[in-house]
C-alpha positions in Angstrom: 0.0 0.0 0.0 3.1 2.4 0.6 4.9 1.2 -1.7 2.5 2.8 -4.6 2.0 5.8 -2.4 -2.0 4.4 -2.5 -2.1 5.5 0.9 -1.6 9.4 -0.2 -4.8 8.8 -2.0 -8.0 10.5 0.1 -10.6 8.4 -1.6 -10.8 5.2 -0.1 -12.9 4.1 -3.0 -10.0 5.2 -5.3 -7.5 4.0 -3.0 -9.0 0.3 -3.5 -9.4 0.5 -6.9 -6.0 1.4 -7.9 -4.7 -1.0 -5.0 -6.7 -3.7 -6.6 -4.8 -3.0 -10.2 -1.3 -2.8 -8.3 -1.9 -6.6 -7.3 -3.9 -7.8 -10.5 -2.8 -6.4 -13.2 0.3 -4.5 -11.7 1.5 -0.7 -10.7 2.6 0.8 -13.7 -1.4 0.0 -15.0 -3.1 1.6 -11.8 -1.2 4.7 -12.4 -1.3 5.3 -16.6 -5.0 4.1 -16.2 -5.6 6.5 -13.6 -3.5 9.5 -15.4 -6.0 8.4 -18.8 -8.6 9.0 -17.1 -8.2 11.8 -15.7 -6.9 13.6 -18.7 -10.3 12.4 -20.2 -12.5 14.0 -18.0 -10.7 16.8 -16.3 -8.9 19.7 -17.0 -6.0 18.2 -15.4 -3.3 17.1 -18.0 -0.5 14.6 -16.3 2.0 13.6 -17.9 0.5 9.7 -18.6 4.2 8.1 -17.7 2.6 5.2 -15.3 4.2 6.7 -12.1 2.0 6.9 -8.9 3.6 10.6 -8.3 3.2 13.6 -6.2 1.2 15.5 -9.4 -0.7 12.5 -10.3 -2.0 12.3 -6.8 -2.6 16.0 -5.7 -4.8 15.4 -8.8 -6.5 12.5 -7.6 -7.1 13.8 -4.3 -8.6 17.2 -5.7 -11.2 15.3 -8.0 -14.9 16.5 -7.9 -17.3 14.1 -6.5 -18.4 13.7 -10.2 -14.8 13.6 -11.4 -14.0 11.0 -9.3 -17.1 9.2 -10.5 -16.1 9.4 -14.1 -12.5 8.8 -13.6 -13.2 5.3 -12.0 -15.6 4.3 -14.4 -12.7 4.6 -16.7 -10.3 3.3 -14.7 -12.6 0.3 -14.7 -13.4 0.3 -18.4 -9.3 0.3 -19.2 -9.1 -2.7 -17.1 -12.4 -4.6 -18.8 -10.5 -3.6 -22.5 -7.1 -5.2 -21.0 -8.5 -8.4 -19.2 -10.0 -9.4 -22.6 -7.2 -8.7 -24.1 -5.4 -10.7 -22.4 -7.9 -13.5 -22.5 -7.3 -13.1 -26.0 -4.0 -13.0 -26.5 -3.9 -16.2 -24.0 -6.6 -18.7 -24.6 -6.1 -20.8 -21.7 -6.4 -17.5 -19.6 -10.3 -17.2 -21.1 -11.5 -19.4 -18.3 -11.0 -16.3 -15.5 -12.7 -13.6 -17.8 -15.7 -13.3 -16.7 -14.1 -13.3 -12.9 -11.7 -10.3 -13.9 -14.4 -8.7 -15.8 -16.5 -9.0 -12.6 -13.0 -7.4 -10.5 -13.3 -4.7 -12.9 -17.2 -3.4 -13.0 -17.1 -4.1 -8.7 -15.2 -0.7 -9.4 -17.7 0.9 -11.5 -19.9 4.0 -9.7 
């Protein structure tokens, strides 16, 4: 949790979500997804380099209730696209799909 600096992050719903991608499917995800999103549907504009930093979470932590909202949604979206993907690219990694997939959307707001 310290390691990733997730514990800077005031949201505990955000806090979980990108936890939840540090495990499964990794750090450098949590954070570019996160930075995506945000640059989406905020004015903010992060560099999207995949580093959990000190701008991406001032950002994070200064989200609008219906910023925040948004920016999970497609936090959780990036993760749907990659776990298919994956499932994809890796046949006999199909079988957990609809698991991940469910991971993903528990995220959703």
């Amino acid at each position: 949790y310290d390691r990733y600096r997730t514990g800077e992050i005031d949201n505990d719903d955000m806090a979980e979500h990108l936890f939840d991608i540090n495990t499964n499917p990794g750090p450098d995800r949590s954070a570019r997804w996160a930075q995506e999103a945000m640059n989406e549907v905020t004015d903010h504009k992060l560099e999207v380099d995949g580093v959990m930093g000190s701008k991406t979470i001032r950002a994070l932590n200064g989200l609008s209730p219906d910023e925040r909202k948004a920016v999970m949604n497609g936090i959780a979206g990036r993760r749907e696209v990659f776990y298919k993907k994956q499932a994809t690219l890796n046949p006999k990694q199909a079988k957990y799909l609809d698991g991940w997939i469910d991971r993903a959307r528990s995220f959703q707001r």
